[in-house]
N, C-alpha and C positions, 0 to 999 in steps of 0.2 A: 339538650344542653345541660351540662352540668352546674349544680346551685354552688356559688359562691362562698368558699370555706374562711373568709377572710372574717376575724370575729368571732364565730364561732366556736366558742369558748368549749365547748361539748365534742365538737367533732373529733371522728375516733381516729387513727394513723394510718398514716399511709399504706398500701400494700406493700410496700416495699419494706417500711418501719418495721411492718407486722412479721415481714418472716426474719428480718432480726430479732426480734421478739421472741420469737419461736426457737432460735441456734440452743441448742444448750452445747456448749463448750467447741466443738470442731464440730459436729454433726448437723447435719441437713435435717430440718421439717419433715414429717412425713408428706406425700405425694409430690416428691421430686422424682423426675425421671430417672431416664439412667444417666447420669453426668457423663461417669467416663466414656462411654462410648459417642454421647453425643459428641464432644469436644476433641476426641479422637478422630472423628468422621469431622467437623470441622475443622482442626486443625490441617488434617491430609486437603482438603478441598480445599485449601489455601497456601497448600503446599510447602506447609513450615513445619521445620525441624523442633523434636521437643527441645532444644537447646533454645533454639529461636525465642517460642514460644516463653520457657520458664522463664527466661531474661526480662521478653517484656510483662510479667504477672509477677518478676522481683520474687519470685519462689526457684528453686531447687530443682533438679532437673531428674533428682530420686521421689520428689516428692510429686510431679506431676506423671511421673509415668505411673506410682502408685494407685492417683485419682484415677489414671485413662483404665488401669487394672479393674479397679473398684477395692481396690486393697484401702482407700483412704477417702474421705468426703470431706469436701472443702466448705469454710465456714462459707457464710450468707458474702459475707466481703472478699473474700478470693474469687467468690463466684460472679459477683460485681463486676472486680475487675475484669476477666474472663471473657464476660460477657460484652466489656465495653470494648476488648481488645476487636472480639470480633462483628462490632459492628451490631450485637442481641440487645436486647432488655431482659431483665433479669428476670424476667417472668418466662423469656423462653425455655426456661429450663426447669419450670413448674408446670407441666402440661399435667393430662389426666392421668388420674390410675392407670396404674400398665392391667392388662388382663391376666386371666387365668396364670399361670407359670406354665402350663401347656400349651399355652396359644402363645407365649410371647416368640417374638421372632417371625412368626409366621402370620398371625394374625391380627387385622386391624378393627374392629367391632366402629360399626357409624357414631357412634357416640365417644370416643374415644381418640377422635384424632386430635394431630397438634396442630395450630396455626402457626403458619410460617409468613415471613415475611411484615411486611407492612400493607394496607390498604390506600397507605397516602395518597399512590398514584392509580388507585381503582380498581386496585388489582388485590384481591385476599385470596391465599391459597393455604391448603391444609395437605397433609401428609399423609398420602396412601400407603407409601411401605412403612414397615413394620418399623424402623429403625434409620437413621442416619447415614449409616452404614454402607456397606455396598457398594456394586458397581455402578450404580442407578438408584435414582429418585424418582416415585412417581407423586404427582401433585394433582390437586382436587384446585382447579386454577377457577374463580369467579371474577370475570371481568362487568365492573359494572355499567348498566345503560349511559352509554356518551360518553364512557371515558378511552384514554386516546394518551401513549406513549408516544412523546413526540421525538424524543430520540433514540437512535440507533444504537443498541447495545451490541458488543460483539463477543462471545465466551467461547473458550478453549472447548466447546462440548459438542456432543449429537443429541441432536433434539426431537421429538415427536411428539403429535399432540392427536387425542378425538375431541371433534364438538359434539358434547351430548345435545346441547339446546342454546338457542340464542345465536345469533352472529357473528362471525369476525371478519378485519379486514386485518391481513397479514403480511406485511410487507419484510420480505428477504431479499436482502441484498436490492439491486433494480427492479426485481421484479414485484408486482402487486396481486393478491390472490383475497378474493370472496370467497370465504370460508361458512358453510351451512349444516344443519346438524346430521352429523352424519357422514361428515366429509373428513378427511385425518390429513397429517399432512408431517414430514421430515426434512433436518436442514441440517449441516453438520459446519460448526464455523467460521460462520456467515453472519456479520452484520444483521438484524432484525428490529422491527416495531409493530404496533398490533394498534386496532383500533375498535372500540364496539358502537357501529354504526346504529343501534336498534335500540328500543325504548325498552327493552327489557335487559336484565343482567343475560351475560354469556357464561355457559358451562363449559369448560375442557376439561380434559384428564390429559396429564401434559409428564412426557416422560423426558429425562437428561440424563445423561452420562459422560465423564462422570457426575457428580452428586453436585453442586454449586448451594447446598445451605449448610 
């Protein structure tokens, strides 16, 4: 648990504080990702027009297509908004060093992936493809011991998953499936919930398309 900042007359700034800190004039911190493509790749996965889009970020509709280029980098506060429009924290878009310039696009190095999503509901997943991008997402899905979506989500996608380790109970649509490692399993736009019956975290590697981060 984190110690109590309240008083603490010393304590340093926010992460958040700190990469405003960091802006010098329109430019990005070093070790931001690639913005424009992530936001490109986000933007299509939510199925919004750059019109859309620039309207609600109150920016220019030349000026966002520039960022999705990489022709322009948005301050720390564009990026804010951005972020808030879709649902991120502004950290998502400070992940690790990209690799090599030869390995980008194509390769993900274990030390190097991004977290995606949130853990809130037990579930932390990291990002096996290279990039946003694409036709498809693959994700490094960690469902923890006893945690249990209790409602049914339903998404426009095709889905697949492997369990490398650990359990799952996997509920599509009516029907119910005991999931062991080693077992894969595919569902395409069907209501689903998942549940990790076992004392230990559960491993999948869990593929969608289209992309839904």
């Amino acid at each position: 648990m984190a110690a109590d900042s309240r008083g603490a007359g010393m304590a340093g700034p926010s992460p958040e504080r700190a990469l405003d800190d960091e802006v010098a004039g329109a430019g990005l911190p070093s070790g931001v990702g690639d913005v424009g493509a992530d936001l490109r790749a986000l933007r299509k996965a939510r199925g919004m027009t750059l019109s859309e889009l620039a309207l609600q970020a109150g920016r220019s509709v030349g000026w966002l297509s520039q960022v999705e280029r990489g022709l322009t980098s948005p301050s720390v506060s564009d990026l804010r908004k951005l972020a808030e429009i879709f649902g991120k924290s502004l950290s998502f878009f400070f992940g690790p060093q990209p690799g090599p310039e030869d390995e980008r696009g194509y390769v993900v190095r274990g030390g190097s992936r991004r977290m995606l999503g949130s853990a809130a509901e037990g579930l932390s997943e990291e990002l096996l493809s290279p990039d946003l991008g694409g036709d498809f997402e693959i994700l490094r899905s960690v469902f923890d011991a006893g945690a249990e979506r209790k409602d049914f989500v339903t998404r426009p996608t095709e889905e697949a998953g492997y369990l490398v380790s650990g359990e799952l109970i996997l509920w599509i649509g009516a029907r119910e499936f005991h999931i062991r490692p080693g077992d894969s399993f595919r569902f395409r736009r069907e209501p689903f919930r998942w549940k990790n019956p076992g004392t230990v975290p559960a491993v999948a590697v869990w593929v969608v398309s289209p992309p839904v981060y």
